[in-house]
LOKOLMAR-813596 format. One record per residue (C-alpha): x, y, z. Coordinates in steps of 0.001 Angstrom, whole numbers, plus 500000, padded with zeros to 6 digits. Layout:
<rs>
R      u      v      w
R      X      Y      Z
...
</rs>
This chain:
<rs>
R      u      v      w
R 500000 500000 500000
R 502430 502333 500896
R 504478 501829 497408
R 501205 503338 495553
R 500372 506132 498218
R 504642 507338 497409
R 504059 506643 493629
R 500512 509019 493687
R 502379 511296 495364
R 505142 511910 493118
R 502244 511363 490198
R 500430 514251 491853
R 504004 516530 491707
R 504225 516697 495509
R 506879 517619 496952
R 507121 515283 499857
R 510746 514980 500287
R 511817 511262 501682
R 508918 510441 503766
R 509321 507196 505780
R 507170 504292 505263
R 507038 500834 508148
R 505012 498092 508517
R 504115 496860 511593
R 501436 494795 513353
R 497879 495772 512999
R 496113 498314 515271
R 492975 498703 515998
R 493188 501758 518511
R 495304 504688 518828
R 496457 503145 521877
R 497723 499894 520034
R 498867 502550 517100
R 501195 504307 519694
R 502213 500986 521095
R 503277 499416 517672
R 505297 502556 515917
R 507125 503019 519684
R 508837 499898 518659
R 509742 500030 515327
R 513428 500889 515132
R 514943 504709 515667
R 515463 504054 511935
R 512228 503606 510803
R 510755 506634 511663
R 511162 509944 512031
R 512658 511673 515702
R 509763 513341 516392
R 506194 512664 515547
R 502683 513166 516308
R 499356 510435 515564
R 496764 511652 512969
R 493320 511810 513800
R 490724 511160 510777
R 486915 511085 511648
R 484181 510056 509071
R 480871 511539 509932
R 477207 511323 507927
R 475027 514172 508348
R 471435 513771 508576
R 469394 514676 505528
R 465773 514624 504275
R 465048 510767 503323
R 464884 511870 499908
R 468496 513215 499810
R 471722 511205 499883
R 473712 511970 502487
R 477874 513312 501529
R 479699 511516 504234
R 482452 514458 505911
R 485986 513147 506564
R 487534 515263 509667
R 491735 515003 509133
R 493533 517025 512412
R 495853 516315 515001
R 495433 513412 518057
R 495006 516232 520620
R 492137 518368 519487
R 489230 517862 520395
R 486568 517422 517658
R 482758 518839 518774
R 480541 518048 516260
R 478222 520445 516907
R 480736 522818 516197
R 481804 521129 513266
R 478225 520540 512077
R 477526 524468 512556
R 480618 525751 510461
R 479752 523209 507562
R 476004 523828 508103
R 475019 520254 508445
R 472777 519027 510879
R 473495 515925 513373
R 476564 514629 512363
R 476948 510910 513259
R 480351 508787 513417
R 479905 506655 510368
R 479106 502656 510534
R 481477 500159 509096
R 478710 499664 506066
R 479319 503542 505071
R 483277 503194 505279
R 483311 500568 503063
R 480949 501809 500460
R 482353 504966 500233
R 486013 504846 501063
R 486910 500807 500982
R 488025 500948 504334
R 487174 500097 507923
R 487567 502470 510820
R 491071 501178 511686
R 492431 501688 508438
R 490601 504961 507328
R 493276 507750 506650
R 493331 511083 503957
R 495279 508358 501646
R 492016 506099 501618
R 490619 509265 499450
R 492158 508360 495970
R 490722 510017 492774
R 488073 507041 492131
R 486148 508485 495190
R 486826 511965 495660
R 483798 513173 494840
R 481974 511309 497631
R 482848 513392 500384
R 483423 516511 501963
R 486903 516544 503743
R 487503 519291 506206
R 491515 519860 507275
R 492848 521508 510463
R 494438 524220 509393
R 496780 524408 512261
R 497617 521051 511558
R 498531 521727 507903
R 500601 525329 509038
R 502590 523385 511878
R 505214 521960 510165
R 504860 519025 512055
R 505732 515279 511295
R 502174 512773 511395
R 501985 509198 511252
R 499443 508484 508443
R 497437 504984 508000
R 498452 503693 504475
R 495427 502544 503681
R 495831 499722 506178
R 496175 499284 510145
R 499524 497612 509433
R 501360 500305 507404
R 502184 503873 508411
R 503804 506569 506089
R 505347 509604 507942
R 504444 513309 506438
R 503645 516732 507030
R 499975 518130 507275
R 500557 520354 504428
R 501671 517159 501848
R 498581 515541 503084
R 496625 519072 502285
R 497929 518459 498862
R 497171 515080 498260
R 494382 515508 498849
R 493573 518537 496366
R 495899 516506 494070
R 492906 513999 494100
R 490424 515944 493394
R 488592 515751 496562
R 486227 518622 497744
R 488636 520086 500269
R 488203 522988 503139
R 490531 524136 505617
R 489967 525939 508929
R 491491 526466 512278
R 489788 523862 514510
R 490594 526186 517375
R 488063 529065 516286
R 485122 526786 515731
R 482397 527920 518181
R 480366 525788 519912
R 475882 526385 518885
R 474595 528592 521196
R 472207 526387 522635
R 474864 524162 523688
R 477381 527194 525004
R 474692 528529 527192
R 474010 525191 528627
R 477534 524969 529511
R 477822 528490 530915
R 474503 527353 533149
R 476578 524952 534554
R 479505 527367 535888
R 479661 527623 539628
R 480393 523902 539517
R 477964 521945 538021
R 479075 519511 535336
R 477200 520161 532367
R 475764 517588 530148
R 476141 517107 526588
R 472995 517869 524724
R 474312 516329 521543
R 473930 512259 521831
R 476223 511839 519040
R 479195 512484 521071
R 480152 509811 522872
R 482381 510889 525316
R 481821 511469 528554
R 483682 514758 529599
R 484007 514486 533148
R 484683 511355 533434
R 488340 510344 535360
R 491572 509083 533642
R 490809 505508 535354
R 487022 505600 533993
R 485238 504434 531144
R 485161 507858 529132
R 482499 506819 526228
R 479126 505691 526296
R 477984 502178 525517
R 475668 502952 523213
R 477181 505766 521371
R 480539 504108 520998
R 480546 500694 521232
R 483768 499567 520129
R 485700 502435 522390
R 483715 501438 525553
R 484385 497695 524916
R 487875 498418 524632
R 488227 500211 527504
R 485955 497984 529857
R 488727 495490 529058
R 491060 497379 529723
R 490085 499300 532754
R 488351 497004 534047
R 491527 494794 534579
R 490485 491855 532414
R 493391 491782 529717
R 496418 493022 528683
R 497266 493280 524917
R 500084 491562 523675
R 502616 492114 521215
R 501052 489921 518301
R 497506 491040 516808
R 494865 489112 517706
R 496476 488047 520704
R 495357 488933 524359
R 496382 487980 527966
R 493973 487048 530141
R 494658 488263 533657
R 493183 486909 537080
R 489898 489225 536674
R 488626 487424 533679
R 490625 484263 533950
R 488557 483357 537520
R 485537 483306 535035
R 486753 481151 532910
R 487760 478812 536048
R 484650 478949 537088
R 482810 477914 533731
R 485494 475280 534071
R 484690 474085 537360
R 480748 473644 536290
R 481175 472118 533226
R 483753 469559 533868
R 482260 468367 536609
R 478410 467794 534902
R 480708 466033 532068
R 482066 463625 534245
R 478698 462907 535504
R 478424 460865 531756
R 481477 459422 532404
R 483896 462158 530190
R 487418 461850 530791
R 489670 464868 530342
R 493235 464302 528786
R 495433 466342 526383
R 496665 465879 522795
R 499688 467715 521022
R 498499 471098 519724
R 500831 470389 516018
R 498760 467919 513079
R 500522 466993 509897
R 499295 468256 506655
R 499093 464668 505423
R 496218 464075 508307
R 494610 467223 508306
R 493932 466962 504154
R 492724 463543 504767
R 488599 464935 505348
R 488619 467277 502566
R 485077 469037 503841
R 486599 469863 507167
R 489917 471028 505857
R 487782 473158 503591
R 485982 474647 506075
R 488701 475568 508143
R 492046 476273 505373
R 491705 479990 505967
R 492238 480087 509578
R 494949 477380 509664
R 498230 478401 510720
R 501295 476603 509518
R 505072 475819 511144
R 506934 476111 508369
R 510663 476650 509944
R 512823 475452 512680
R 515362 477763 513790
R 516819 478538 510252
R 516312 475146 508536
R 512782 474945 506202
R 510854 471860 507312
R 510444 469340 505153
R 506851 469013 505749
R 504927 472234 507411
R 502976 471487 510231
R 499827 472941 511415
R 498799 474620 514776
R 495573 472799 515653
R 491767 474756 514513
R 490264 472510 516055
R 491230 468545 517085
R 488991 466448 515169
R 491954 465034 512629
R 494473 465144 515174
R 492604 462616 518104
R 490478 460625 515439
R 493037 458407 513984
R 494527 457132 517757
R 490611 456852 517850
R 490702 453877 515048
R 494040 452615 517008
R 492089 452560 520614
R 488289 451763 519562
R 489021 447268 518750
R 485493 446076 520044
R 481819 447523 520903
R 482819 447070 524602
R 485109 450041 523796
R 482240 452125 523458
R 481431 454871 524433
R 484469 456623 524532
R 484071 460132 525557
R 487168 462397 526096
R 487532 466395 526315
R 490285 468677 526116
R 490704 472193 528214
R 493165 474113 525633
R 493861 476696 523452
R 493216 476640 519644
R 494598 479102 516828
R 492823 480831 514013
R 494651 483042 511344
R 491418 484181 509427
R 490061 487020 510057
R 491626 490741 509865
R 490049 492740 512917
R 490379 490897 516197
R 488169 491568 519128
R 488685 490620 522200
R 487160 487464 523008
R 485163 487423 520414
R 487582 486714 517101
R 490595 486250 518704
R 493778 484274 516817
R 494262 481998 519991
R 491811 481204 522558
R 491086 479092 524955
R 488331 476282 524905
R 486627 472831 525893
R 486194 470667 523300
R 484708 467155 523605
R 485126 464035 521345
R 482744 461174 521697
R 482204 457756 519986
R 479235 456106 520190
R 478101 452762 518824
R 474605 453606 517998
R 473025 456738 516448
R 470923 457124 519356
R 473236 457313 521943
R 475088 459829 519863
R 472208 462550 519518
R 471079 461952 523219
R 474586 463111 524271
R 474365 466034 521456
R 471337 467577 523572
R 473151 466825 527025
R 475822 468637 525960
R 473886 471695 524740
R 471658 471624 527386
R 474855 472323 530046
R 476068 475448 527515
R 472389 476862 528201
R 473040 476430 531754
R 476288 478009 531645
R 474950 481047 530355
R 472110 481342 532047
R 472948 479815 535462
R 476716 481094 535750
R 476258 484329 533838
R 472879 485533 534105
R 472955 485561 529940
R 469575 484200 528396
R 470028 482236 525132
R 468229 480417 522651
R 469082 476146 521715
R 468471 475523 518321
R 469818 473663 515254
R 472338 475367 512686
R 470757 475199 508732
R 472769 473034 506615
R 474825 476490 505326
R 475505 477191 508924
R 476627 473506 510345
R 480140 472304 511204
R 481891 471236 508255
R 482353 467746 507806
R 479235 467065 510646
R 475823 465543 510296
R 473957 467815 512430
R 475147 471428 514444
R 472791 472176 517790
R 473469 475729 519315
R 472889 478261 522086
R 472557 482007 520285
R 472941 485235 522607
R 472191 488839 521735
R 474373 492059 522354
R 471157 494837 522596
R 473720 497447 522094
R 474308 496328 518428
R 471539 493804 518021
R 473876 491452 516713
R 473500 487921 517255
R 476456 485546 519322
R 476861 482280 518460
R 477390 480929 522085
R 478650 477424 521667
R 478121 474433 519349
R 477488 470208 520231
R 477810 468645 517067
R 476532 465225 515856
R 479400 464315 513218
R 477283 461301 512018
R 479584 458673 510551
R 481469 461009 508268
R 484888 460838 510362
R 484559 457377 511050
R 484684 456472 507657
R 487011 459211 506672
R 489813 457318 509767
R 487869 454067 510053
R 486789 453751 512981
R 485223 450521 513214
R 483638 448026 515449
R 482523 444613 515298
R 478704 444442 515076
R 477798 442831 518230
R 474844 441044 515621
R 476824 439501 513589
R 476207 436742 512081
R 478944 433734 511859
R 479287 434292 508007
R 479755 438185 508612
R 481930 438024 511714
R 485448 439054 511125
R 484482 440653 507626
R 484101 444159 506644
R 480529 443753 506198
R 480359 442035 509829
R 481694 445924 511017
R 480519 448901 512386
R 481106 452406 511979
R 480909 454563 515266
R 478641 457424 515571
R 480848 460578 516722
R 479583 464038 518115
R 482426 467130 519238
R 481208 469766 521146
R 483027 473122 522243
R 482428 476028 524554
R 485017 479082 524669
R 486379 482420 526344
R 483686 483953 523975
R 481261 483670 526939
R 483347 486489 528494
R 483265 488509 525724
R 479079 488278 525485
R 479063 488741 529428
R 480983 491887 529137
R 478778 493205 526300
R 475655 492432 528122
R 475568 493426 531397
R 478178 496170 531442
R 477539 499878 531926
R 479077 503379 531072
R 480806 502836 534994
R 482439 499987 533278
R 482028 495351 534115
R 478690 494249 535638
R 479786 490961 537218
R 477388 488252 537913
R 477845 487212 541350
R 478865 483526 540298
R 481533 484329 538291
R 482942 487048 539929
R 486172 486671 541576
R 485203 489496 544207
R 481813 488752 545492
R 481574 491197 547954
R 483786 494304 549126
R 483880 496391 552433
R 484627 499653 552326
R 485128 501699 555532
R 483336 505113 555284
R 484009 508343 557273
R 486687 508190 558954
R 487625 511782 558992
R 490366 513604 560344
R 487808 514367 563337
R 487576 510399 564086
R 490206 509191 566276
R 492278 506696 565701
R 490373 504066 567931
R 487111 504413 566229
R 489155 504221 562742
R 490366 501110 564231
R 487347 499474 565082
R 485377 500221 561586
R 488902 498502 560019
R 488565 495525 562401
R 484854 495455 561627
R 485718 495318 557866
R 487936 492595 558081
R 486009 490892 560174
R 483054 490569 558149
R 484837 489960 555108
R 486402 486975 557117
R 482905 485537 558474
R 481482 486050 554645
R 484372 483588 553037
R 483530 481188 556237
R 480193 480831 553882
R 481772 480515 550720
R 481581 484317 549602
R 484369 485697 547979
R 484215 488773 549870
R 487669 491577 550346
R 487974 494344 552381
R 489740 497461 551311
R 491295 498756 553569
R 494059 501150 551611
R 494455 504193 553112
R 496083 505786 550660
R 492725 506239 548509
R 489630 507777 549812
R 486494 506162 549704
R 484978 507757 546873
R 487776 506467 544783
R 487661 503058 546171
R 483873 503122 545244
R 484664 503483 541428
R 487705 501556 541117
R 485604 498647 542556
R 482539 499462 540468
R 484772 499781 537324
R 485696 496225 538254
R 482141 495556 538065
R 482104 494127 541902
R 478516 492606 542614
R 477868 494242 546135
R 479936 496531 548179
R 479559 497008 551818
R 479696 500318 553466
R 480977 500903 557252
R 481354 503924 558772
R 481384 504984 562914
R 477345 505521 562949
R 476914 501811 561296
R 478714 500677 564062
R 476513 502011 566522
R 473650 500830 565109
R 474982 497333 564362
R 474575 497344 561044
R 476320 498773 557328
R 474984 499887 554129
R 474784 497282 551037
R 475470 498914 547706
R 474507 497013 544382
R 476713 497243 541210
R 474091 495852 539013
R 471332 498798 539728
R 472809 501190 542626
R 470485 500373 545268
R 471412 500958 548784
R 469506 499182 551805
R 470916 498714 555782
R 471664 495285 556636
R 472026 494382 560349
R 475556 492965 561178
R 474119 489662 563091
R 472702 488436 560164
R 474889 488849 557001
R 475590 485164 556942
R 471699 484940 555848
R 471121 488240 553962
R 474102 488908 551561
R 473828 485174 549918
R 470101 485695 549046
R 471116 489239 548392
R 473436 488093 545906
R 471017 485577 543951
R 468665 488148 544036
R 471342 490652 541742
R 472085 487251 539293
R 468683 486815 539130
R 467459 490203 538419
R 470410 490807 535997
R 469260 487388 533982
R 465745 488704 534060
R 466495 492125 532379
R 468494 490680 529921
R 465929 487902 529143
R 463269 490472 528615
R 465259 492781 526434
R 466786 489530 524399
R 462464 488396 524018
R 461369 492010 523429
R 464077 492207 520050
R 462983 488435 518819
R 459636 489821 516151
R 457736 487337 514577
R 458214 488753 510898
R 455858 487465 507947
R 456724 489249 504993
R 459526 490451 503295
R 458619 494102 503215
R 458453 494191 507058
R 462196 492058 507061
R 464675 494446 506680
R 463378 497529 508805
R 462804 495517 511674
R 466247 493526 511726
R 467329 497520 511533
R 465201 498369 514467
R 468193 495737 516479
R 466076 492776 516069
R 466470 488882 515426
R 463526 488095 512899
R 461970 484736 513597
R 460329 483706 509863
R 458502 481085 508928
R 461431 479051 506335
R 461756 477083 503530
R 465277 475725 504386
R 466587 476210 500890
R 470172 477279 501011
R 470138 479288 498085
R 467426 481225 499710
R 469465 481908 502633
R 471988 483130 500698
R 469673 485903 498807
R 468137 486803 502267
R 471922 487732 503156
R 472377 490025 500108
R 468921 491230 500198
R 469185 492233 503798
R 472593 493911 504010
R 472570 498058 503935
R 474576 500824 503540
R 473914 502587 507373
R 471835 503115 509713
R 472158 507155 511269
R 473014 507117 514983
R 473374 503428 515230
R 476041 502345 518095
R 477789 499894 515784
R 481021 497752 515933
R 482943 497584 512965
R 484697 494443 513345
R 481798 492495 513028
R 481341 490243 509866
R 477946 490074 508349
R 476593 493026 507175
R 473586 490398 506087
R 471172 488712 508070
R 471923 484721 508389
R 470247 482054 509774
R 471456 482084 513782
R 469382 478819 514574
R 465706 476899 514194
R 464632 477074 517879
R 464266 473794 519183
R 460893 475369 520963
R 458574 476425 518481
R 456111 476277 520921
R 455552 480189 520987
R 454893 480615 516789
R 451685 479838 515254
R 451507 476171 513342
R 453956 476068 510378
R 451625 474567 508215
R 450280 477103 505521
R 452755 479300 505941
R 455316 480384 502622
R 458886 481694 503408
R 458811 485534 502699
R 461994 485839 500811
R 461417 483006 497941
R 457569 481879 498593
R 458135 478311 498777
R 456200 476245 501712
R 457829 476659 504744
R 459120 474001 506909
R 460027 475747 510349
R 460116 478936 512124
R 464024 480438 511949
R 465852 482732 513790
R 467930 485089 511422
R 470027 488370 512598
R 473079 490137 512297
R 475661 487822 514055
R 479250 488678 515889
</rs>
């Protein structure tokens, strides 16, 4: 990319001097940005440098006008209002562009969008407005070549003409003299005297007063910013030095443990045994079940050196196990009194695909169960296929206070190489995209053929015994749950104060706080609300609750309070001298913010119930928001707007693929004005997410056509826009 950006600019008759060029790993923040050009080599890059800043907004128009999109190129630092900006171009609402608008207009995605994504194909659709103090500074900016993983150094005033060089509609103007709309500036002067005023604009995101250690966007203005910094903030990961690849610290990891602890012990109940297999498969075994390899040949990463010295054969870091276990399958499975064998791995798996990561959702590694069964009959096989699912709904809904739906994938949506795909689907309200939340497949006979598995038919006949015709082959199902749970808890229950944490998962149930202790207190009654703290937080783990006082006192308690609830801690615990007078302390929720007293003598009893109460509540409000966005939909005229309206559309199907495919196309859209959007997710389409297994709550299928093609359908299906 950078070759052609150098090459248009000495096309153009720029004068650009030598400007530097690097490649690097991709970023998808200015954060990450920073982090990846601070370690290129001195050599690479200029001395001194600053980050460019380039917004893409759409203005709101009359439906019957198309709407110019409005790039926004200036420096890191200054701060963009749009109301100002809006006013001085006389536009009205400006909105941060969705991914759908990027890509139409520029062919690029938020992380990559730069002045060089402006090239003379698509100048004339937009309006670009240029900092003017940018372009007179003289200063050095690192510019996006067109792509998250190259950077070319220049000057604001090259990239001033470039982009009149282009022919792109071009205006420049000292972001520092933009005024603010009256309506907004007087608000803001109401507020002097120390009031914090409050945006009136909902387009901008950010929340002004928030601290340097708080979440300083709105969830539902900017999604991808606040799930960033939830992470972040909230102490669940670190990023690390290769894209796509994230460490998980204790916060989010004790989640994970405890999704562990559930599961593997229901699994064993069925007699699952956990062991490990090497995480490396040969080529020749992975190409030997061509519709599996198919399915997964993008993602697959490949070994192909060792030290300095080229392998002979490359070797492949495991998608997924199935052609890695199966063939010590055939070597281990001799006789029907081998059956079933059911064994499960807890490891990490690595896929190359995809170009955005997001934490915990599309990540390159992550970390996962996945089960491998054989089974000598069919049945057996699909009763352990609903088991399995059945403990995924449980995990969502009993660990993490997540509803979901169980369902069955279409045949365009199944595991490749499998008979059969069951599912659990979520649903991020922010977005209204759909979350696939784990997957039990049954993998009929297809890899038992493919590695011949075989067993002697217990039937068989004296003429058959001993012959291939006298054999069996096993019935097989894999199943597979993943850190994607935290990812969907996150996105659910989480606030603009940062993590909601269900009680069960949380690794801090409960925190005490001690409460004013001013300099007036002296140091014995400081002394006894400390001893109290620590006291209580010692009788609560006596009952199994994870509970932590804080007793730092080098941070007040007002900064103790949001540090915790940026952690997302379920309950936190108030004491202060007066509580302990009246035997009792204050009981904050994270989940809502109510306070009540609770009497000391009987915390043992009231903070457990208090604390299923919170899971329970938090599961019902997401249940009811998850119900209120499923709509019944009957025609194909109502489809689209109400998918837009953040909804899964449950339509009565035909099960045709070829129809699914059109109801992808025919449902995808250029962008949806003040949608909260993330722009790293995939389909811009609906797809099918699953056929419910309860279609108890839809009107009989019979005499009903499918809305997209007309054809008779068969069941009612859950399609939506899916993560």
């Amino acid at each position: 990319m950078s070759e052609s950006i150098l090459a248009a600019l000495s096309s153009l008759s720029i004068q650009a001097g030598e400007p530097r060029t690097a490649s690097h790993a991709a970023a998808s923040s200015q954060g990450e940005w920073t982090d990846v050009l601070a370690a290129l080599p001195e050599s690479t890059k200029p001395a001194n440098y600053r980050l460019l800043k380039t917004l893409v907004f759409k203005p709101k128009t009359a439906k019957s006008e198309t709407p110019v999109p409005v790039m926004v190129v200036t420096d890191e630092a200054t701060q963009c209002n749009t109301s100002a900006i809006g006013s001085h171009l006389k536009l009205k609402e400006l909105r941060l562009a969705v991914p759908e608008l990027l890509q139409a207009t520029l062919g690029a995605t938020k992380d990559d969008v730069s002045p060089f994504s402006v090239t003379k194909e698509n100048a004339g659709k937009l309006r670009v407005l240029v900092d003017q103090d940018m372009v007179e500074s003289g200063v050095m900016y690192a510019v996006h070549a067109r792509s998250s993983s190259e950077t070319v150094f220049v000057t604001g005033s090259v990239l001033a003409a470039y982009l009149s060089g282009v022919g792109a509609s071009i205006e420049t103007v000292a972001f520092s003299t933009l005024s603010v709309p009256n309506a907004e500036a007087s608000a803001g002067s109401r507020a002097a005297g120390g009031a914090k005023p409050e945006s009136k604009s909902k387009q901008d995101a950010k929340i002004q007063d928030a601290e340097l250690i708080g979440i300083t966007v709105r969830k539902n203005l900017d999604f991808p910013e606040w799930y960033q910094q939830v992470l972040r903030k909230g102490d669940m990961l670190d990023y690390y030095d290769v894209s796509g690849c994230y460490i998980l610290k204790p916060w989010s990891y004790y989640v994970w443990e405890s999704i562990q602890r559930f599961f593997d012990a229901e699994i064993k109940k069925i007699g699952v045994q956990n062991c490990s297999f090497p995480m490396f498969v040969s080529s020749d075994v992975l190409e030997r079940e061509k519709d599996h390899v198919e399915g997964f040949a993008p993602e697959v990463a490949w070994v192909t050196k060792a030290g300095k010295s080229d392998l002979e054969k490359p070797v492949a870091i495991r998608p997924t196990s199935e052609t890695v276990m199966y063939p010590y399958y055939a070597k281990w499975i001799q006789s029907h009194r081998d059956l079933p064998l059911r064994l499960n791995q807890w490891n990490s798996v690595v896929r190359w695909e995809f170009k955005h990561p997001q934490p915990f959702l599309r990540t390159r590694e992550f970390l996962w169960q996945e089960g491998h069964t054989a089974h000598l009959h069919k049945e057996q096989a699909d009763e352990e296929v609903r088991y399995i699912l059945d403990l995924y709904r449980r995990v969502y809904e009993e660990l993490l206070a997540l509803p979901v739906v169980p369902g069955v994938k279409s045949e365009k949506e199944k595991f490749a190489g499998g008979l059969y795909t069951t599912t659990v689907e979520g649903y991020v309200p922010t977005t209204g995209r759909g979350v696939q939340g784990g997957t039990s497949h049954s993998l009929g006979q297809n890899f038992s053929r493919m590695f011949d598995i075989t067993v002697q038919d217990p039937k068989a006949t004296d003429e058959t015994r001993g012959k291939p015709e006298g054999r069996l082959f096993v019935w097989q199902n894999s199943w597979g749950l993943s850190t994607r749970t935290i990812g969907v808890m996150v996105m659910v229950h989480g606030d603009d104060k940062g993590l909601v944490m269900p009680p069960r998962v949380s690794q801090v149930q409960v925190v005490l706080v001690p409460c004013g202790l001013g300099v007036k207190v002296s140091q014995d009654v400081k002394d006894a609300v400390n001893k109290t703290c620590d006291d209580v937080a010692e009788q609560l783990r006596t009952r199994g609750i994870r509970a932590h006082a804080d007793l730092r006192d080098n941070y007040n308690p007002g900064f103790k309070f949001n540090d915790w609830e940026l952690r997302g801690v379920p309950l936190r615990l108030e004491v202060g001298p007066k509580d302990l007078s009246n035997q009792s302390l204050i009981a904050v929720r994270r989940d809502t913010g109510a306070k009540e007293s609770l009497a000391l003598n009987s915390l043992d009893q009231s903070v457990p119930m208090l604390l299923d109460q919170i899971h329970n509540d938090m599961f019902r409000k997401a249940d009811a928001e998850f119900r209120d966005h499923r709509k019944v939909v009957l025609t194909w005229e109502e489809f689209t707007p109400t998918l837009n309206e953040k909804n899964h559309v449950i339509i009565p199907w035909c099960q045709v693929e070829e129809c699914e495919d059109q109801i992808k196309d025919r449902s995808a859209r250029i962008a949806l004005a003040g949608e909260a959007q993330d722009e790293r997710a995939p389909s811009m389409g609906a797809k099918s997410l699953c056929i419910p297994f309860d279609q108890t709550p839809y009107p009989p299928i019979e005499g009903h056509t499918c809305p997209q093609c007309g054809r008779p359908s068969k069941t009612w299906t859950m399609f939506g826009r899916s993560y």
